[in-house]
C-alpha angles and dihedrals in degrees: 000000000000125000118215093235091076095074093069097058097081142359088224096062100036100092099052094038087061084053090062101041092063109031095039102054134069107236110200128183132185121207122269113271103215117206128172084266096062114243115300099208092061096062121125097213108318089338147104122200115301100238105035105052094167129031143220151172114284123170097241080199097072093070094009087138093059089033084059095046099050094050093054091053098044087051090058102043086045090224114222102263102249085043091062119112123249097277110036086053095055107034116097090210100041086041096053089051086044094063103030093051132224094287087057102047100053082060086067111102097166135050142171138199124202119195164103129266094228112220102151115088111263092222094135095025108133090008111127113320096342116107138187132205111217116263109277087225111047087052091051091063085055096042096048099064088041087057091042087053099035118014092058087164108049108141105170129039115184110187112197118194126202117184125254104242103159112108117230091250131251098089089292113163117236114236098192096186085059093046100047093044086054081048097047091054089041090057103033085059100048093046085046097050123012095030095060095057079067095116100196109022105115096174129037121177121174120187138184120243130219138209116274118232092266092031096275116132117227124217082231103108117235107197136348108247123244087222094070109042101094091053099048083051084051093054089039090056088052099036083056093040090051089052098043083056085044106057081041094057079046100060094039090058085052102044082056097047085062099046085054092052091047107061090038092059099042091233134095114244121236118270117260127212116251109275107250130211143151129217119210108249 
């Protein structure tokens, strides 16, 4: 692990520390929890953001394409703070690229999502004390063309699920077998569709969390879920393909390089063995 402290010992290690710092740690982000009050973590000083005093639930999905763009835009012109739009102020994900900047970013080779797959109707959500997190999914849409345009090396993608147990007020009774086969669909589509336009992702794991012992949820994962496995069988088959290309690329510059050194230096190299490798089925 690489503390960020480290970057301001030297000039001279500072590029390669910074290395270090983003594509040797795991970065992990949950999804914003709105309240009345607007969220708390996302001040500036004493201070929300200037034109949305109070926040609500929106369904990002409804305008996810110009969501997307923006974002993209705001990230490269690295937008004064309290300039930034709605969504790129209050998301954990769109606000950290955001501040680390576009370099940065594409030195990221692991990333995790924590949320639920909202199912219940968000009718009291962000009235008095009750508060709501954004739908997993629905975050996910948006997520997934941000990592394709700034995290180009991401390597590793853990997708940690909690269950939506908040009823949708009003006395309404929760029936959670309905819920978790709504969830189940919800997910299985997006892993089947959106998630494989992913371009540099090798490895996807999506587990199920569990409530803690006082209803806290922990980032230990519990069980793997049913739902993903195909796709994560999906990831595992071109993550071997690109390697198998890649160790062949790789014997075919040095099969060159020899050739190369042969003919300069008027002699034949010696043979080498086959190079040998397995690939996991």
């Amino acid at each position: 692990m690489i503390d960020a402290t480290l970057l301001r010992v030297s000039k001279s290690i500072c590029t390669q520390a910074t290395k270090m710092l983003y594509g040797g740690n795991v970065f992990r982000f949950s999804m914003t929890e709105i309240s009345k009050k607007g969220y708390s973590r996302m001040m500036v000083g004493d201070e929300l953001h200037p034109k949305f005093k109070r926040l609500s639930w929106q369904n990002w999905t409804q305008n996810f394409k110009a969501i997307i763009q923006n974002a993209i835009d705001e990230v490269e012109r690295q937008v004064p703070t309290l300039n930034l739009s709605f969504y790129v102020y209050h998301d954990h994900f769109a606000r950290f690229l955001h501040a680390v900047g576009s370099a940065k970013a594409a030195m990221i080779k692991d990333l995790h999502f924590n949320g639920v797959i909202k199912v219940h109707l968000c009718d009291l959500c962000g009235a008095g004390r009750n508060t709501c997190e954004e739908d997993l999914i629905d975050n996910l849409k948006v997520y997934i063309p941000l990592i394709n345009k700034f995290c180009t090396n991401l390597q590793n993608l853990v997708i940690n699920i909690r269950e939506d147990y908040k009823d949708s007020g009003y006395g309404s009774n929760v029936d959670l077998e309905a819920r978790r086969l709504e969830a189940d669909l919800k997910l299985r589509s997006i892993l089947e569709n959106e998630f494989r336009e992913l371009k540099t992702v090798r490895s996807l794991k999506v587990y199920r969390l569990e409530p803690g012992r006082y209803g806290d949820y922990s980032w230990t994962p519990t069980e793997k879920m049913e739902a993903g496995e195909e796709t994560e069988a999906w990831f595992k088959k071109r993550a071997d393909r690109w390697l198998h290309e890649e160790l062949e690329m790789e014997k075919s510059r040095r099969g060159v390089e020899n050739m190369i050194i042969s003919e300069d230096g008027g002699s034949r190299t010696t043979e080498t063995p086959p190079c040998m490798f397995w690939l996991k089925r």
